[in-house]
LUMBA-844248 format. One record per residue (C-alpha): residue number from 1; residue in one letter; z, y, x. Coordinates in nm, 3 decimals. Last residue first. Layout:
! residues N
PT; NUM; A; Z; Y; X
...
END
This chain:
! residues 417
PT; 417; X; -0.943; -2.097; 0.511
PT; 416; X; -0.835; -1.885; 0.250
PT; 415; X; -0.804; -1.542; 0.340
PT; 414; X; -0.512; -1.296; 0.413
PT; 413; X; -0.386; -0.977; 0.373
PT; 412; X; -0.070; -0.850; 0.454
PT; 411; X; 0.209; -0.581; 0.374
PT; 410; X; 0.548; -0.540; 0.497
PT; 409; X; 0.740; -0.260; 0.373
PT; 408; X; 1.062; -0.075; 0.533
PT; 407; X; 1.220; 0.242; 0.384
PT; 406; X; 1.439; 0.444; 0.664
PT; 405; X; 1.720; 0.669; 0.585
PT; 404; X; 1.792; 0.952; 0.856
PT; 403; X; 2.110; 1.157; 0.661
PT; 402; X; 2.203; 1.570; 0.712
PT; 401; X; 2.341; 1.618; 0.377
PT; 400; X; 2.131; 1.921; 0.294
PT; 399; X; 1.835; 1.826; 0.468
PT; 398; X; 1.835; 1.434; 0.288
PT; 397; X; 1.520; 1.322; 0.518
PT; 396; X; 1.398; 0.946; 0.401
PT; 395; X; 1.155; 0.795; 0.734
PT; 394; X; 0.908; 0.547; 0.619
PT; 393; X; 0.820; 0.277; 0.811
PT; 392; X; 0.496; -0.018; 0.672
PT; 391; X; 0.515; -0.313; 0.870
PT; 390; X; 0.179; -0.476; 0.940
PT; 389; X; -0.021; -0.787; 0.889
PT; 388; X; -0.361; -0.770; 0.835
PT; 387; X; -0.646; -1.024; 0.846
PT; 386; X; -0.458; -1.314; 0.845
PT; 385; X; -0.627; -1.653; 0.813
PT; 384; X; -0.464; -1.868; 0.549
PT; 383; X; -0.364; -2.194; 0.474
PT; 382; X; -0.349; -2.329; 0.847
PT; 381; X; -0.488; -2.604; 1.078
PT; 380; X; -0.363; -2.736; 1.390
PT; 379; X; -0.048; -2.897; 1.234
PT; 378; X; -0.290; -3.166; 1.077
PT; 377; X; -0.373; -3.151; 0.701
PT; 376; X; -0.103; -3.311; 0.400
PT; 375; X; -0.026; -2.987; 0.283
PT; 374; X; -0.196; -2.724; 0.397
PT; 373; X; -0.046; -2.593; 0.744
PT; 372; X; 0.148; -2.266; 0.735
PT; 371; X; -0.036; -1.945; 0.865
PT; 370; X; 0.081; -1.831; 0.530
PT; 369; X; 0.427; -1.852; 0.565
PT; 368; X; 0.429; -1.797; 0.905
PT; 367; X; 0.313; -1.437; 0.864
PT; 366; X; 0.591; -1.343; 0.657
PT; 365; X; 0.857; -1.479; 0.893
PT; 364; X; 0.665; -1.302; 1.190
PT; 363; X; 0.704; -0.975; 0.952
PT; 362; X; 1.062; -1.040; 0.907
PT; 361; X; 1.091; -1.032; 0.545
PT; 360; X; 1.418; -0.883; 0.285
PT; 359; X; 1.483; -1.115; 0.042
PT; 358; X; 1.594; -1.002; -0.327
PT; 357; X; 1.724; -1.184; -0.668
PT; 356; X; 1.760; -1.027; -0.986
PT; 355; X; 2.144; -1.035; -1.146
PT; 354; X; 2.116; -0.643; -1.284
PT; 353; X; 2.336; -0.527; -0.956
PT; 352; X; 2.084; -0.713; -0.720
PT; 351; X; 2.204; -1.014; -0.607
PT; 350; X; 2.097; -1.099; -0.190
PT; 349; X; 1.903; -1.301; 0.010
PT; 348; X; 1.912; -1.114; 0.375
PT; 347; X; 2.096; -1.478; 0.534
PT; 346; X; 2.120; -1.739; 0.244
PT; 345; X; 2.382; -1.853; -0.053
PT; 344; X; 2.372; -1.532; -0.164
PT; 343; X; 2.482; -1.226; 0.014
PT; 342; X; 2.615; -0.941; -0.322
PT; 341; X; 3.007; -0.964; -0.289
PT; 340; X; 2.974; -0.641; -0.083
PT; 339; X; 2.698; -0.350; -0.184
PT; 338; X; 2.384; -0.350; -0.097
PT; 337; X; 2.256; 0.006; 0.103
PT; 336; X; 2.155; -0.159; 0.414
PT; 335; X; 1.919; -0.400; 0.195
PT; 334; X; 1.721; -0.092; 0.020
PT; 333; X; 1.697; 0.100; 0.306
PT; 332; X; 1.476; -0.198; 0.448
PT; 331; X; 1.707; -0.365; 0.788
PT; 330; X; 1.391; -0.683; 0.751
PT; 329; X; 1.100; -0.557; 0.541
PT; 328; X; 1.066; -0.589; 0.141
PT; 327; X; 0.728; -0.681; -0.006
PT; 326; X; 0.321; -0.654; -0.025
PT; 325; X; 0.082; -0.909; -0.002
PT; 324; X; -0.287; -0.924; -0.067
PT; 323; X; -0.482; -1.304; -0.118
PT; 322; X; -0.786; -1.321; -0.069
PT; 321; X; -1.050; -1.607; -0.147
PT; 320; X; -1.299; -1.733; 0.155
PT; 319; X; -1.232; -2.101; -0.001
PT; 318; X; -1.151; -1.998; -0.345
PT; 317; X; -0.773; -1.912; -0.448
PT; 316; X; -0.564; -2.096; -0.705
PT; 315; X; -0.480; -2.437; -0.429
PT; 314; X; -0.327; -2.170; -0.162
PT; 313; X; -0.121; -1.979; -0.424
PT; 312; X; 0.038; -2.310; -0.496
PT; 311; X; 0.052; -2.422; -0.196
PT; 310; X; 0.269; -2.046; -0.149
PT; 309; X; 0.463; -2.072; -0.417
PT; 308; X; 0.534; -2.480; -0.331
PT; 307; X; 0.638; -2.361; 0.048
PT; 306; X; 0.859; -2.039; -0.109
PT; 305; X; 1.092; -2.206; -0.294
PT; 304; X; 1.351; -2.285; -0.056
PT; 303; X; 1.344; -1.937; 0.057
PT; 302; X; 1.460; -1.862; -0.302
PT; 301; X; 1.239; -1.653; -0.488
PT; 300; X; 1.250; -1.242; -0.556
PT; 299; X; 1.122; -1.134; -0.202
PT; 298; X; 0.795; -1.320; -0.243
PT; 297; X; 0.725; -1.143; -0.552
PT; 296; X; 0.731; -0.754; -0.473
PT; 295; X; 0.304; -0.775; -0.459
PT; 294; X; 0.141; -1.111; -0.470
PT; 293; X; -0.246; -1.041; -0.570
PT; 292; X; -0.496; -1.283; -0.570
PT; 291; X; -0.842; -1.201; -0.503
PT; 290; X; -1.138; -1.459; -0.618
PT; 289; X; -0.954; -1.699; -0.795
PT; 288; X; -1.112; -2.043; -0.878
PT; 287; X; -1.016; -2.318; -0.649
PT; 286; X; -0.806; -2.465; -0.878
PT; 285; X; -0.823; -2.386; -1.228
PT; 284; X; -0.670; -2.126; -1.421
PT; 283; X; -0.632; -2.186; -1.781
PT; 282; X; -0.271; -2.213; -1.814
PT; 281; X; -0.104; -2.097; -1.494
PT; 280; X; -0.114; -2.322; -1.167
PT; 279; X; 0.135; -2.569; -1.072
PT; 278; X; 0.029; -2.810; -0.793
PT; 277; X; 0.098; -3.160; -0.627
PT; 276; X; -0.171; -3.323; -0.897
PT; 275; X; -0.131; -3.689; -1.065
PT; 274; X; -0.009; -3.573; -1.396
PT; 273; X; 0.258; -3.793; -1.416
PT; 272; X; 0.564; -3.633; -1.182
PT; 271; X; 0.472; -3.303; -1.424
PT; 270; X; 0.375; -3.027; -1.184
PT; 269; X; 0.606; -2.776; -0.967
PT; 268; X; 0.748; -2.433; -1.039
PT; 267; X; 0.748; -2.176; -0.757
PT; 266; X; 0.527; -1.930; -0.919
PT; 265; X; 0.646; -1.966; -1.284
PT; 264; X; 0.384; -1.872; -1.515
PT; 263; X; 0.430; -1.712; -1.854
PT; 262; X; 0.046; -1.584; -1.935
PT; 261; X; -0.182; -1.269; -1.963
PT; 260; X; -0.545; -1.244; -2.045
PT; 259; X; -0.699; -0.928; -1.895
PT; 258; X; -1.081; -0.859; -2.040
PT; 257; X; -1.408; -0.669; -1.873
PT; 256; X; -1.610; -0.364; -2.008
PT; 255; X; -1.491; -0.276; -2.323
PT; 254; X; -1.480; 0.124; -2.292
PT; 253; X; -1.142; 0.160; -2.486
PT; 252; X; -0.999; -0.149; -2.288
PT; 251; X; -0.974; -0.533; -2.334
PT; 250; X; -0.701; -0.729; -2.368
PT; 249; X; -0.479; -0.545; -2.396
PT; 248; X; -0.556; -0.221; -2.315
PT; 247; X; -0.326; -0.103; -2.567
PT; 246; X; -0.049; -0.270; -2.413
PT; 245; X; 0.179; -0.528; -2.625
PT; 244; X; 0.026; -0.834; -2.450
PT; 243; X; 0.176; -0.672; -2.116
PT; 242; X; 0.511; -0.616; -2.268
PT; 241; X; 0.506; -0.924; -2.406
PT; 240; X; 0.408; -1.094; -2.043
PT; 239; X; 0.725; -0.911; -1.938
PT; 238; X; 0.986; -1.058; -2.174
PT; 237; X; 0.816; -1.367; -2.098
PT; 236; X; 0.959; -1.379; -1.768
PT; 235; X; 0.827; -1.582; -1.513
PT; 234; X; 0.504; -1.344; -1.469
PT; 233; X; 0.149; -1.391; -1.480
PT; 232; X; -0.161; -1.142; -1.546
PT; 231; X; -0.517; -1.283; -1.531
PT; 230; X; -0.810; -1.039; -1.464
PT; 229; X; -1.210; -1.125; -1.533
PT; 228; X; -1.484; -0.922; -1.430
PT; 227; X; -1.796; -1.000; -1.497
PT; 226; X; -1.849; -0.631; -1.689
PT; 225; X; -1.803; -0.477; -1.364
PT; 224; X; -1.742; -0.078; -1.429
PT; 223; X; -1.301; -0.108; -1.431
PT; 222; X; -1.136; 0.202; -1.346
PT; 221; X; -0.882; 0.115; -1.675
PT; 220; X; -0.903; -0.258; -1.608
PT; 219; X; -0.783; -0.212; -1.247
PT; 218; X; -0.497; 0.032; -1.348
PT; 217; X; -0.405; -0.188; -1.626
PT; 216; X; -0.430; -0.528; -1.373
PT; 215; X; -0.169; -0.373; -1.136
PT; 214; X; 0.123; -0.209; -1.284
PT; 213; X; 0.084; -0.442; -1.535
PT; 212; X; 0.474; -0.477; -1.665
PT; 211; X; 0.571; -0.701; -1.478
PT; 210; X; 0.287; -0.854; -1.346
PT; 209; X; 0.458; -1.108; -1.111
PT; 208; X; 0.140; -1.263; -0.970
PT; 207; X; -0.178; -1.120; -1.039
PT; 206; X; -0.483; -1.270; -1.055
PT; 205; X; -0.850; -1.153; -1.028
PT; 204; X; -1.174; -1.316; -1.131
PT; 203; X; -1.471; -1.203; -0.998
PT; 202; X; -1.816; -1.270; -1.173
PT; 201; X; -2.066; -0.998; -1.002
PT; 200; X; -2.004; -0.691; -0.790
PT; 199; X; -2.256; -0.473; -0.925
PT; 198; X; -2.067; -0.242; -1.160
PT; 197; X; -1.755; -0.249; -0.896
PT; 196; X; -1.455; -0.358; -0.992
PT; 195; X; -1.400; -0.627; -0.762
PT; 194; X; -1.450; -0.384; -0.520
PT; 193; X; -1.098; -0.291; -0.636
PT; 192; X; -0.866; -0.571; -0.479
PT; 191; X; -1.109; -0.511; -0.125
PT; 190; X; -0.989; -0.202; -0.111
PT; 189; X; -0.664; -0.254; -0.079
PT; 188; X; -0.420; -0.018; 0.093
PT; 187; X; -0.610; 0.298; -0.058
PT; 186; X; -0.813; 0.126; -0.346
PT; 185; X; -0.449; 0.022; -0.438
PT; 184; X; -0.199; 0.307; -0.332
PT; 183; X; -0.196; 0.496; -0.694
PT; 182; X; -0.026; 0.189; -0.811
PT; 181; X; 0.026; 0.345; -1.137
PT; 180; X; 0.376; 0.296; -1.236
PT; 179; X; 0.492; 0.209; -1.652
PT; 178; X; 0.790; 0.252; -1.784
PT; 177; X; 0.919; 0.279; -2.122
PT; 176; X; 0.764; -0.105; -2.204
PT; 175; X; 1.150; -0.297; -2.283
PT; 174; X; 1.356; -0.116; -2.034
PT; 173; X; 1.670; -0.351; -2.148
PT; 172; X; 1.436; -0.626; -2.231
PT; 171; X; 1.260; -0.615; -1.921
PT; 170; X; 1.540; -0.618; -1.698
PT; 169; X; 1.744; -0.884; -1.928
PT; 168; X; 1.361; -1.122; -1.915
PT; 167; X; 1.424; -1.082; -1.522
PT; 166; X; 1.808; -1.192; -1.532
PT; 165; X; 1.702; -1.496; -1.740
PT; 164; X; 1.397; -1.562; -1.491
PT; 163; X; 1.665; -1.656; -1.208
PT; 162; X; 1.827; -1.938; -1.373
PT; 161; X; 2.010; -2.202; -1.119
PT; 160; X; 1.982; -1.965; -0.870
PT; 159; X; 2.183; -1.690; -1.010
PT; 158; X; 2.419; -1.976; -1.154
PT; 157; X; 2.424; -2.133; -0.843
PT; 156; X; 2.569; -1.811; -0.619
PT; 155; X; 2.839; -1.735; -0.926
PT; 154; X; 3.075; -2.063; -0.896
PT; 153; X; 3.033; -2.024; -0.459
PT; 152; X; 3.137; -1.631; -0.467
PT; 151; X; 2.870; -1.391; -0.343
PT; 150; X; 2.909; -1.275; 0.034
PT; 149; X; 3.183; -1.041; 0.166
PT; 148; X; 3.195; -1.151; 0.557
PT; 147; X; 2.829; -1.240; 0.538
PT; 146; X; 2.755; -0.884; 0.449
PT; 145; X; 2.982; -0.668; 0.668
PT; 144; X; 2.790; -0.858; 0.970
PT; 143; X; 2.469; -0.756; 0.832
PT; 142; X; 2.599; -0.352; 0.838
PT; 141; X; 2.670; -0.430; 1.173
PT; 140; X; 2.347; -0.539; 1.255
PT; 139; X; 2.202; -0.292; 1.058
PT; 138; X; 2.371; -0.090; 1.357
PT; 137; X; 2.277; -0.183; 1.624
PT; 136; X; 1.933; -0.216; 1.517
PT; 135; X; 1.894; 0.148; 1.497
PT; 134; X; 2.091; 0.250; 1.791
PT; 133; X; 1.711; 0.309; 1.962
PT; 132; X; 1.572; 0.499; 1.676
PT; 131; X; 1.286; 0.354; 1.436
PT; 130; X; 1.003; 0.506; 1.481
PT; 129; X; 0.863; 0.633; 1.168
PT; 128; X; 0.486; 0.556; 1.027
PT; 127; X; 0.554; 0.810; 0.772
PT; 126; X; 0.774; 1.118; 0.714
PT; 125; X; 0.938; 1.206; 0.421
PT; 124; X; 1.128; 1.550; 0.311
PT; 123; X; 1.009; 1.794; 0.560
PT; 122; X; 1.104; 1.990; 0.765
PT; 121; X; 1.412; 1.810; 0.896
PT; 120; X; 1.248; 1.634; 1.161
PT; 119; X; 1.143; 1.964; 1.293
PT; 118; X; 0.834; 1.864; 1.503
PT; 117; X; 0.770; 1.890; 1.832
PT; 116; X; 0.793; 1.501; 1.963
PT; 115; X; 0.558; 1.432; 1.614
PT; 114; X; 0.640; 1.301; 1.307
PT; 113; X; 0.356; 1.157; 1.085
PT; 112; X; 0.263; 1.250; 0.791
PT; 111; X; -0.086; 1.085; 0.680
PT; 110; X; 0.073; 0.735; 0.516
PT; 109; X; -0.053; 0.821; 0.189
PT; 108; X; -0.379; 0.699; 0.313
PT; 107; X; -0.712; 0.923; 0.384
PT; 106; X; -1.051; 0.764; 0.416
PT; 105; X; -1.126; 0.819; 0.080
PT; 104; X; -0.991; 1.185; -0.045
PT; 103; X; -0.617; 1.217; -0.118
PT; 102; X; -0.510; 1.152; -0.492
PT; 101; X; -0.594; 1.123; -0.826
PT; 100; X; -0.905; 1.340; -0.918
PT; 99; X; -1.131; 1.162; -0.661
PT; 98; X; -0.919; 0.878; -0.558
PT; 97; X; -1.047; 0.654; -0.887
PT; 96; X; -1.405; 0.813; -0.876
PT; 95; X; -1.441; 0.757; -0.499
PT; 94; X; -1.284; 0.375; -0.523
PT; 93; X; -1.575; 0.283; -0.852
PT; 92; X; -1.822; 0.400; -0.569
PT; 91; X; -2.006; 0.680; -0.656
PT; 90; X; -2.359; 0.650; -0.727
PT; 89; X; -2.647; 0.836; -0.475
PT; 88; X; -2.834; 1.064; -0.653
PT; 87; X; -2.885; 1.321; -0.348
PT; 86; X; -2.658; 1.591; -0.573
PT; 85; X; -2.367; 1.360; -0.513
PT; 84; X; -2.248; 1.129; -0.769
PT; 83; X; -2.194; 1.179; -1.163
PT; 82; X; -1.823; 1.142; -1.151
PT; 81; X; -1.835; 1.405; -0.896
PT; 80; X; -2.073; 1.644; -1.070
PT; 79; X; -1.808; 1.624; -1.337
PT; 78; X; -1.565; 1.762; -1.143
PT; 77; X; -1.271; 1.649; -1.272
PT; 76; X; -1.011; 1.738; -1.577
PT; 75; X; -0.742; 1.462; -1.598
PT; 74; X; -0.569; 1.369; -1.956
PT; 73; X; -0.243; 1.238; -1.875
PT; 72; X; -0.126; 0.883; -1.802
PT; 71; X; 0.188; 1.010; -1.552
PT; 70; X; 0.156; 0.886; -1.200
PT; 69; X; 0.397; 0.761; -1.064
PT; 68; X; 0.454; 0.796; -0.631
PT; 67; X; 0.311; 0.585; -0.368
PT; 66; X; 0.462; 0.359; -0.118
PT; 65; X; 0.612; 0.144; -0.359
PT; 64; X; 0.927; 0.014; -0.589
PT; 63; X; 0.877; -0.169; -0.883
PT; 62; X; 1.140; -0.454; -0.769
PT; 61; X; 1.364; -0.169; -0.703
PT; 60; X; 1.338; -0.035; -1.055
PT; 59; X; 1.757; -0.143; -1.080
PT; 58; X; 1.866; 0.070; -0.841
PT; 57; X; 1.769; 0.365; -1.073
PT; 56; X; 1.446; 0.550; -1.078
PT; 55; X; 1.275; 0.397; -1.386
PT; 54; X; 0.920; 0.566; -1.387
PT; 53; X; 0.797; 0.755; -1.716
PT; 52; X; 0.421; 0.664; -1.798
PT; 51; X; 0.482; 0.366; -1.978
PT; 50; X; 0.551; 0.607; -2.323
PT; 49; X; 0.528; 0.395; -2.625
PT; 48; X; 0.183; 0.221; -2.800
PT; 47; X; 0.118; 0.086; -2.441
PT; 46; X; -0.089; 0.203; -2.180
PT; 45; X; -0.188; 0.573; -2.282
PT; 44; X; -0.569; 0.626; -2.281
PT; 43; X; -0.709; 0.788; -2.016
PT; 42; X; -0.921; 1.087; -2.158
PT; 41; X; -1.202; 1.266; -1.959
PT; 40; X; -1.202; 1.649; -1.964
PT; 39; X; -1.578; 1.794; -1.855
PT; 38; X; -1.651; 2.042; -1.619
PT; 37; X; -1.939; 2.167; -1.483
PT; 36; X; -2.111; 2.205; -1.811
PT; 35; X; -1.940; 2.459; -1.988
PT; 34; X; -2.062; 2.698; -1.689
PT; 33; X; -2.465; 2.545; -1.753
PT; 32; X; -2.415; 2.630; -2.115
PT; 31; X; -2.329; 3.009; -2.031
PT; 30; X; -2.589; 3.073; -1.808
PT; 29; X; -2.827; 2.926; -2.066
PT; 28; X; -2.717; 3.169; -2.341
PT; 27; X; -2.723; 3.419; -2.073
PT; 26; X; -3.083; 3.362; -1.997
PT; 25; X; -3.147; 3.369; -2.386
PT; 24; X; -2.994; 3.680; -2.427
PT; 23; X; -3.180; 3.839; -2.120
PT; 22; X; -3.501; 3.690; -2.209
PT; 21; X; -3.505; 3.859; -2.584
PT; 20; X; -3.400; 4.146; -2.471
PT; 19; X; -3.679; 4.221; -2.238
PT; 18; X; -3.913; 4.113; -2.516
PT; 17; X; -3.757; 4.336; -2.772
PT; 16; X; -3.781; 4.607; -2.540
PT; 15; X; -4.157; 4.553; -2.442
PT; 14; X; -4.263; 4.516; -2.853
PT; 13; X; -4.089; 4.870; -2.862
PT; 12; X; -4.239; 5.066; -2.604
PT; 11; X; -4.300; 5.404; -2.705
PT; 10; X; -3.962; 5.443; -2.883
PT; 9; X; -3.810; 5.272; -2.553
PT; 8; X; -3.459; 5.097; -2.503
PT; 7; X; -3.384; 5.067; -2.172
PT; 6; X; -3.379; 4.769; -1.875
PT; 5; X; -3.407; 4.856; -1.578
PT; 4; X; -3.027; 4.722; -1.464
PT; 3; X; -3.082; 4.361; -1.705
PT; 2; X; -3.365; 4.319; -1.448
PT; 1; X; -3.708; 4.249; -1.638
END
């Protein structure tokens, strides 16, 4: 009986009760079905302080990326979209993690780009820039104001001499009241979190220069694949603390797969009696990574460093194994902002203010690293076969000031021949 028909009858009354009866209980349902669309879904914080706050100064620079942080806050979704489309088809573990988080799949952060119409001073970042015609000009004069003010000789070796000193510093002086979701992962690598998937099988995952997890917590926490396995490494044991101090170490609330993090020097080389020409982490054996991740590492070694990073990288991964790359381009904001007295010992490896070392990449430089031969193999063959390799523009707008600043990333992926 229509709620509008309905009326209460003396000559009727078992009818009336009836038609009451079905409208309360049909609004009772109504009502249940509302509550039901949505659901609130706690992420649990990543340490027992606050890692949700970013560090903005010049000193976060190692930390820095393409996509913004994102605060570890409760997130109200759809819950129809956690539970897959109405045709019962399962969400991929990438849809979920995009879903209530950022753009829709298919989408990147890179989506503004500046067209011959448009008011460059509209907006407050534009991607994929061109760079203008005077650009190189002058970054080569900047470059030029470099070498003439370099580092003094008795400072340049003890930088070198010591690197992971000035790292454990960084981390001690932030200790764990930062943490950055790399929103940008399933976006820029998709491959990093199929790994995640329920169905995906044993994968082990390791990254290189953890810090302070920005990539294994975010995994872990979107993690459905109870095979999967993900090893954190960093020279500074400041950092693998902070790690081991996490609350989703070393397993998160819902238990399904484990991090195990370790003090690992990428560069470092074995004992002269152990009969190997590699250094791998502490329970890692050759040939046994499935995706490696190197992201805002390179930069920080010594070019003299980088052929026994990289072999070492090389001998970690499985044959077919990936390895993703992100760091600094060549003229990067970043390096045309340094300051004099900061050029070490090597052209666009410079001091950062906190004593951390950074390289800015060409991205032919970047590829030849891992297009290198393996050691001991003919000239013919090489490491890695490169997938990707692309440099990543980002035009800075300060409107009220009137400045152009561009950001410059390389990024890569590669897989072990």
């Amino acid at each position: 009986m229509p709620p509008e028909k309905l009326r209460i009858s003396a000559s009727n009354p078992l009818a009336t009760y009836f038609g009451l009866f079905l409208l309360l209980n049909a609004q009772s349902m109504l009502a249940h079905a509302r509550r039901g669309l949505t659901r609130l879904i706690h992420i649990p914080t990543l340490s027992r302080r606050n890692m949700s706050s970013a560090i903005a100064s010049e000193v976060a620079t190692p930390h820095d990326t393409p996509g913004s942080a994102t605060p570890v806050a409760d997130v109200e979704v759809d819950a129809s979209a956690e539970a897959g489309p109405s045709n019962g088809v399962r969400m991929s573990v990438i849809d979920k993690w995009l879903k209530p988080n950022g753009p829709p799949k298919g989408t990147s952060f890179g989506a503004r780009k500046l067209g011959g119409e448009d008011d460059v001073w509209a907006n407050n970042a534009w991607d994929h820039a061109e760079l203008p015609d005077d650009f190189d000009q002058r970054a080569a004069e900047i470059m030029e104001q470099h070498k003439s003010n370099p580092v003094p000789e008795d400072k340049t070796a003890d930088y070198n001499a010591r690197p992971a000193a000035f790292w454990n510093k960084f981390y001690s002086h932030h200790a764990d009241q930062f943490f950055k979701d790399r929103r940008w992962l399933p976006l820029e690598f998709p491959e990093l979190v199929a790994c995640c998937e329920p169905e995906a099988g044993p994968k082990t995952v390791l990254e290189v220069g953890c810090g302070a997890g920005n990539t294994v917590f975010p995994l872990l926490m979107h993690n459905e694949n109870p095979d999967l396995r993900l090893v954190a490494t960093d020279y500074s044991s400041t950092a693998v603390n902070v790690v081991k101090r996490g609350e989703l170490y070393p397993k998160a609330p819902h238990g399904i797969g484990e991090i195990r993090a370790a003090v690992w020097d990428i560069t470092s080389k074995p004992d002269p009696e152990s009969g190997v020409d590699y250094s791998l982490p502490e329970g890692v054996e050759p040939g046994s990574i499935d995706v490696l991740t190197v992201i805002y590492v390179l930069s920080a070694l010594h070019p003299k460093e980088w052929e026994q990073a990289m072999h070492n990288l090389y001998t970690a991964l499985k044959p077919g194994g990936l390895l993703c790359v992100r760091d600094y381009g060549r003229h990067d904001l970043a390096q045309l902002r340094i300051k004099k007295e900061r050029l070490l010992d090597v052209e666009n490896f410079y001091i950062r203010g906190d004593g951390t070392r950074v390289y800015f990449f060409e991205k032919e430089q970047l590829g030849g690293l891992m297009t290198a031969p393996p050691r001991g193999e003919a000239e013919d063959k090489h490491m890695f076969e490169i997938s990707q390799l692309a440099e990543d523009r980002r035009l800075l707008v300060n409107r009220k000031e009137k400045l152009q600043m561009y950001r410059i990333w390389l990024q890569a992926k590669a897989y072990k021949q």
